[in-house]
C-alpha positions in Angstrom: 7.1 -11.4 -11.3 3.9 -11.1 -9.4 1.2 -14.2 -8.6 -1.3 -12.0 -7.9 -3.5 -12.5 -11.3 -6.8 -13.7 -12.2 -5.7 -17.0 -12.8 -5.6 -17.8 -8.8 -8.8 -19.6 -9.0 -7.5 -22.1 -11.5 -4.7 -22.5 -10.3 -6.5 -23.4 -6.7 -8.8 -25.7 -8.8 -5.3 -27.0 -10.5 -3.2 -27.7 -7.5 -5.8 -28.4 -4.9 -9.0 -26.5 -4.7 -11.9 -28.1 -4.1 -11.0 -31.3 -4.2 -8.0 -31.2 -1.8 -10.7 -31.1 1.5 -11.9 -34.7 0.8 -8.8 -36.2 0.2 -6.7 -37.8 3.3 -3.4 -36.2 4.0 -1.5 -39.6 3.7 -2.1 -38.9 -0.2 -0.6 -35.3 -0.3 2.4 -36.5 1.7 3.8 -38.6 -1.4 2.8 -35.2 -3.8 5.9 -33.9 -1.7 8.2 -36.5 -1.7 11.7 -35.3 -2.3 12.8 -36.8 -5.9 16.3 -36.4 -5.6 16.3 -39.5 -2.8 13.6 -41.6 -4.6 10.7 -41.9 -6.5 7.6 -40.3 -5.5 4.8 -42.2 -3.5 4.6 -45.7 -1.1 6.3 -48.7 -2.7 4.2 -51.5 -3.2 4.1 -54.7 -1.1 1.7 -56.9 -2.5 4.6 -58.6 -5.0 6.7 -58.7 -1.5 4.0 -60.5 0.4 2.9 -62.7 -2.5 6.3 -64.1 -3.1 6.8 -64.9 0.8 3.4 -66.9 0.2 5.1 -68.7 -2.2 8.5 -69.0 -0.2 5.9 -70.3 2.6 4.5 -72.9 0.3 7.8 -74.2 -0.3 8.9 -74.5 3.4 6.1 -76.7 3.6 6.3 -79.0 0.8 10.0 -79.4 2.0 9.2 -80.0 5.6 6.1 -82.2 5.1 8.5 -84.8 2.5 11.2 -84.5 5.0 8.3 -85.3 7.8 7.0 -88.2 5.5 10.1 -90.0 4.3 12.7 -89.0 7.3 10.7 -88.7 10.5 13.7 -89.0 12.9 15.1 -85.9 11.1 12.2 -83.9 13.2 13.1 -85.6 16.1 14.8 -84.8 19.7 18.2 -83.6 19.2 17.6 -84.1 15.2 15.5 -81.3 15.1 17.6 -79.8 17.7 20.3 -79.3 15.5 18.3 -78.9 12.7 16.9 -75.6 14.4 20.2 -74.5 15.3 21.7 -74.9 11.4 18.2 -72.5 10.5 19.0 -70.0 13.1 22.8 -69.8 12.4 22.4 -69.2 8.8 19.3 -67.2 9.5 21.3 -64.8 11.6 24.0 -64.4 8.5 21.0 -64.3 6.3 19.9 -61.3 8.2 23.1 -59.4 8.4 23.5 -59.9 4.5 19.3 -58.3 4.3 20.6 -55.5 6.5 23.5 -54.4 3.9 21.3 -54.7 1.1 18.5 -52.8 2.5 20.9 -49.8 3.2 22.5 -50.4 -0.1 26.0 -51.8 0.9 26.1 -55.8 0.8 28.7 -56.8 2.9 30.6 -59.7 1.6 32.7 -60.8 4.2 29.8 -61.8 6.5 31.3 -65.5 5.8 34.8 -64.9 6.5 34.1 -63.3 9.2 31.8 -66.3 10.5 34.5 -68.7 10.1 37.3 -66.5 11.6 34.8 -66.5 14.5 34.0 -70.1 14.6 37.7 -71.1 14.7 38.0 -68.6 17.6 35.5 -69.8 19.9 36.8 -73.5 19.1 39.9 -72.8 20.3 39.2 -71.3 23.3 35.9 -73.4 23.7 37.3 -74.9 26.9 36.3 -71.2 28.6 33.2 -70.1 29.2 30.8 -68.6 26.6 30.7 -65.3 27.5 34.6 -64.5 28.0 35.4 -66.6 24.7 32.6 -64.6 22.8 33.9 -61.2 23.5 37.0 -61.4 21.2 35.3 -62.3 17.9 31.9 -60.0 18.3 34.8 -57.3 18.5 36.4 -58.7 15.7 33.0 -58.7 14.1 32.3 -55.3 15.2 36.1 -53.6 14.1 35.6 -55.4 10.5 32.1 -54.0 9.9 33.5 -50.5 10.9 36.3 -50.9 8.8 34.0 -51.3 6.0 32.0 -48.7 6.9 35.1 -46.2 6.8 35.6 -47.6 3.3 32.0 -47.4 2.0 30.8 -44.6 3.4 33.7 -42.4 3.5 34.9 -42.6 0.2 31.4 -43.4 -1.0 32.2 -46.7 -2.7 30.4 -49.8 -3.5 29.3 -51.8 -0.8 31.3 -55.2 -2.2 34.3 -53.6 -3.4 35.0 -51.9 0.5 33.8 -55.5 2.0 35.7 -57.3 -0.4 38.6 -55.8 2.2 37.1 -56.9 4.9 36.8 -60.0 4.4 40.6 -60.6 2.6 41.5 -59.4 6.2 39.9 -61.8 7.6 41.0 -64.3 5.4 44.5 -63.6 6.0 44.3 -63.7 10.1 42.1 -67.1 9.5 45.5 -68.4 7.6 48.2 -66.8 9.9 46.7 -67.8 12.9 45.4 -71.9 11.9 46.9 -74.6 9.7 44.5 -77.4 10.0 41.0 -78.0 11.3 40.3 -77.1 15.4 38.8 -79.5 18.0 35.7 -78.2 19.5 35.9 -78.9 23.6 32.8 -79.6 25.6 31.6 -76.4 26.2 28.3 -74.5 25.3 25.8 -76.8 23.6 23.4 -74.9 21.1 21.2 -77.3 21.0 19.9 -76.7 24.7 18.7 -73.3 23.5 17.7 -74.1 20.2 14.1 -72.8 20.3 15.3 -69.7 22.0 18.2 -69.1 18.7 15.5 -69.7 16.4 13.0 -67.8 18.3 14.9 -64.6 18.6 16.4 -64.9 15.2 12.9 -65.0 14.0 11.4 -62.4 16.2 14.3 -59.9 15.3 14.0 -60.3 11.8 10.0 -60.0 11.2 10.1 -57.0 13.6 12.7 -55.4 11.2 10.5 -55.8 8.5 7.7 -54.4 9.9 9.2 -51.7 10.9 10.6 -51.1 7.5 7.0 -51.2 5.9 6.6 -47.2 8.0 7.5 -45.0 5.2 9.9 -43.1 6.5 11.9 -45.4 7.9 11.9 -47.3 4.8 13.4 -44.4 2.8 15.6 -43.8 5.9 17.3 -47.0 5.8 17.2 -47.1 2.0 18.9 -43.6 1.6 22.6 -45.0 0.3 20.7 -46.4 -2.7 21.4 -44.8 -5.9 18.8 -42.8 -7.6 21.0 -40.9 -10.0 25.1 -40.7 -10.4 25.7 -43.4 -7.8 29.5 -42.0 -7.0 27.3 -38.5 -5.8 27.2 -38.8 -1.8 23.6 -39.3 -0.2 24.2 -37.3 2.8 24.1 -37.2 6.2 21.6 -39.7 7.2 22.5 -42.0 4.1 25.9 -42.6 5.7 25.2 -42.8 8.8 22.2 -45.5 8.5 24.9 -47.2 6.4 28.1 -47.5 8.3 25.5 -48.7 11.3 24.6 -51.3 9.4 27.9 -52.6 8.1 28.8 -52.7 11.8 25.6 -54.7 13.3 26.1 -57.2 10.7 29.9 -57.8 11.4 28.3 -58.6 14.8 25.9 -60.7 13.3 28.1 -62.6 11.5 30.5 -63.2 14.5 27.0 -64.8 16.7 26.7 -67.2 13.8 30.1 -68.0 13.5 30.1 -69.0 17.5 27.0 -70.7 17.0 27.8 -72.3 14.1 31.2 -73.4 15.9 29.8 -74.5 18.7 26.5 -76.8 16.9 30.3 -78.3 15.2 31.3 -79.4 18.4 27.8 -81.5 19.3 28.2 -82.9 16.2 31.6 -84.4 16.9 33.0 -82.6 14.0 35.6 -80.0 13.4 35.5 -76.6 12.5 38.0 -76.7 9.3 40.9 -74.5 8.4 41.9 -72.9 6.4 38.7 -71.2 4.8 37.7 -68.4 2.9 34.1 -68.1 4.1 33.2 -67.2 0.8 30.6 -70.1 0.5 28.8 -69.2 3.6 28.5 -65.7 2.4 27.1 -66.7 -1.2 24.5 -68.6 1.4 23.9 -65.8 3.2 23.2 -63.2 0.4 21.2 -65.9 -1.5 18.8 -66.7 1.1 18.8 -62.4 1.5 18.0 -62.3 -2.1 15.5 -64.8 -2.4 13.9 -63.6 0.8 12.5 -60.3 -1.2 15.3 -57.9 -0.4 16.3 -56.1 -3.4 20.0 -55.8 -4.7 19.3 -52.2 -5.2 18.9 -51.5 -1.8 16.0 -50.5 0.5 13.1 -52.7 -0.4 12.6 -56.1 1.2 9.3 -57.6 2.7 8.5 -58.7 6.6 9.3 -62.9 6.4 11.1 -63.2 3.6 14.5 -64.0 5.2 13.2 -66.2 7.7 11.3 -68.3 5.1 14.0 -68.2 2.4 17.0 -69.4 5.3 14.0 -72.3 6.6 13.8 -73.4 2.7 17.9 -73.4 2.5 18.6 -75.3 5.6 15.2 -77.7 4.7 16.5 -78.4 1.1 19.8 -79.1 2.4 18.9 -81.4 5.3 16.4 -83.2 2.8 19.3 -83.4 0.2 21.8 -85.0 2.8 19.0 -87.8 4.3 18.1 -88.2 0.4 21.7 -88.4 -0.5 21.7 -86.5 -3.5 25.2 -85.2 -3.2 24.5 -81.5 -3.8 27.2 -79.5 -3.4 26.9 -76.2 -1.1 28.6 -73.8 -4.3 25.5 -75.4 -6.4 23.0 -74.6 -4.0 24.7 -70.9 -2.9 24.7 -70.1 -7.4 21.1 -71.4 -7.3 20.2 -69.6 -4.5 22.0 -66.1 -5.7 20.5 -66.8 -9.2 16.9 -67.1 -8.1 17.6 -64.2 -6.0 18.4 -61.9 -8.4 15.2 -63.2 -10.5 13.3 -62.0 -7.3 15.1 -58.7 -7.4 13.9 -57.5 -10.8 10.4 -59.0 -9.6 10.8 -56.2 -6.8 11.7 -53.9 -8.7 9.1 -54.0 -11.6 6.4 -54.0 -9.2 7.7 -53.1 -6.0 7.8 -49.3 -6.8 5.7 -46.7 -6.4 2.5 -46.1 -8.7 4.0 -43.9 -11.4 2.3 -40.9 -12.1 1.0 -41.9 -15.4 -0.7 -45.0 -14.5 -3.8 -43.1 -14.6 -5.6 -39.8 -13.8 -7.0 -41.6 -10.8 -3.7 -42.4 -9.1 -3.2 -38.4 -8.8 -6.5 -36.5 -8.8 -7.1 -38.7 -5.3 -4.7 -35.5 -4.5 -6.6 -32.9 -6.4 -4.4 -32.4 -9.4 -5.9 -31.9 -13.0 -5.1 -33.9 -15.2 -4.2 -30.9 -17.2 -1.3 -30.5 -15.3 2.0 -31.2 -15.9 2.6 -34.2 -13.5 -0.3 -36.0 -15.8 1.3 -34.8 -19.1 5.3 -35.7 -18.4 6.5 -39.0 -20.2 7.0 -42.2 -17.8 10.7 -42.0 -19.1 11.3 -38.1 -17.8 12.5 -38.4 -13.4 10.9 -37.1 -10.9 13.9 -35.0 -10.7 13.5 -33.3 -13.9 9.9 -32.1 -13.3 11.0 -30.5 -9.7 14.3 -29.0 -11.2 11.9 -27.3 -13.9 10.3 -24.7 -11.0 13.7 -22.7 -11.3 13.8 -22.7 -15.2 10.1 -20.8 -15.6 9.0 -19.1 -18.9 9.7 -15.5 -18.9 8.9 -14.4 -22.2 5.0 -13.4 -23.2 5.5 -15.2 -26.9 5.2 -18.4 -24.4 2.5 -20.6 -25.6 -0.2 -22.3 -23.9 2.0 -25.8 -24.8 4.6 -25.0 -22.6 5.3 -28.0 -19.8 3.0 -26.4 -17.5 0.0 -26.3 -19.7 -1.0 -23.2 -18.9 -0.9 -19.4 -19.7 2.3 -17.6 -19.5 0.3 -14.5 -17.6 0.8 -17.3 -14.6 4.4 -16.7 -14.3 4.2 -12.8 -14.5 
């Protein structure tokens, strides 16, 4: 069929024309968005930064009643500690955002945290750095154990870490009967600020660089958008198995920190554990931080407001004494999370393309068209898979889904 007709100046009018020189190019980008790897156009993050105002509110009430009523507990090595509790579940917090934001949560981040913790307390009589390498490896081989799982049979994220972290389990059990002595040794609470600091500086400079586009889809990629058992690709599994790995190294740097702030306590790291409350922390203060369930979206300081509002709450609780338990708070935490999820999601996404003839002439398409005319419940998909399936017969009407003459398509 030939193009060459006298319809080419409406359809330059139609697809472009006039209207196409005033309008910036950052608009026509989204008009080409691939919908097979997610919807078309820039997610939204006003409901991201609107709930980390809200997160930041609370951090604030918190700290100013546990300033008010329990003054020492922002004290000298008070706050010490309490810094290094933030950064430690901050840094687990972070590893559980980074699964979810490339769609595969990793759930043995807290088995793999205590496994490490009970390491570096055995051998805390050694120096840091020797007694360290042995559980970032372990971290590091757990990670890309799940990773093999996940990504290379292309299943769910918490049924391949779900493995992992039964593993760990069972070396946590083989290798220690009863709760481990922490020797003098490293002493987190000398580099407090710095934890905190970096944990904080890595964590908002993640975000930000998740709010560029393509990065965003990039790192989002394993998320579903269709049959989730069909493979993403190339990129999709590759973003993903890289981030299973960095947080099994994440987990095992808060396990040793979290082992080590045991040890300035005077307490003991205990055995045997499952880990599987510190993960449900972990995930929560993910969740609740703005990173979706789904995968890929998230905010900028979401995770390091939502892990300052967990370890607040629980400091407050403990000076207050009223006897929460952990599993309450994770189930609270995971709860709320999910709340925040379908927040996310509802108006996190990208302006549909019916929102109004606005949205879409800013890229100089009539409303007459057939991206204005298709139903908010038909995918993107459909309307891009319906260029190969093109009227051929003249008994066409003009009510065809391209709204226009079948002499176009001769």
């Amino acid at each position: 069929m030939a193009y060459g007709h006298d319809n080419d100046a409406t359809d330059a009018g139609q697809f472009g024309g006039r209207h196409s020189a005033s309008r910036p190019a950052t608009n026509l980008e989204d008009v080409f968005d691939d919908p097979a790897h997610g919807e078309i156009g820039r997610d939204r993050l006003g409901v991201h930064f609107a709930w980390e105002g809200v997160l930041l509110l609370g951090v604030l009430a918190l700290g100013y009643l546990l300033f008010a009523n329990h003054r020492e507990a922002l004290k000298g090595d008070s706050l010490k500690i309490l810094l290094v509790s933030w950064a430690a579940l901050g840094i687990l917090a972070l590893g559980a955002a980074i699964t979810l934001r490339v769609g595969a949560v990793n759930l043995a981040l807290g088995s793999v945290a205590a496994a490490s913790a009970l390491y570096y307390a055995q051998h805390s009589a050694d120096r840091l750095v020797p007694t360290s390498i042995w559980p970032l490896l372990l971290g590091l081989a757990v990670g890309a154990g799940i990773a093999v799982l996940v990504v290379g049979f292309h299943v769910p994220g918490w049924a391949g870490s779900l493995v992992g972290a039964l593993v760990a389990i069972a070396w946590i059990e083989k290798n220690f009967s009863g709760p481990v002595e922490v020797a003098d040794g490293f002493n987190p609470a000398d580099q407090a600020y710095y934890l905190a600091g970096g944990f904080v500086l890595i964590s908002i400079v993640g975000g930000l660089l998740c709010l560029i586009k393509p990065i965003r889809r990039g790192v989002g990629r394993f998320r579903s958008v269709a049959d989730p058992a069909t493979r993403r690709g190339g990129l999709a599994a590759a973003v993903t198995s890289g981030g299973l790995i960095l947080s099994g190294g994440l987990a095992a740097i808060a396990g040793i920190v979290a082992g080590a702030a045991a040890g300035v306590a005077n307490e003991q790291v205990p055995a045997p554990v499952t880990g599987l409350q510190t993960t449900a922390l972990a995930v929560g203060a993910a969740l609740v931080g703005g990173v979706s369930a789904f995968g890929r979206r998230g905010g900028v300081f979401g995770t390091v407001l939502a892990s300052a509002l967990i370890t607040l709450l629980t400091v407050y609780g403990q000076e207050e004494n009223w006897g929460i338990s952990p599993w309450v708070l994770a189930a609270g935490a995971i709860a709320t999370g999910l709340v925040v999820t379908r927040l996310v999601e509802t108006f996190g996404r990208p302006l549909s393309m019916d929102d109004g003839p606005d949205d879409w002439s800013d890229v100089g398409i009539a409303s007459t068209s057939s991206w204005s005319t298709t139903s908010a419940s038909t995918t993107a998909a459909d309307t891009w898979s319906g260029l190969s399936a093109q009227p051929t017969s003249p008994a066409t009407t003009t009510t065809s889904q391209w709204g226009a003459e079948t002499d176009r398509w001769r």
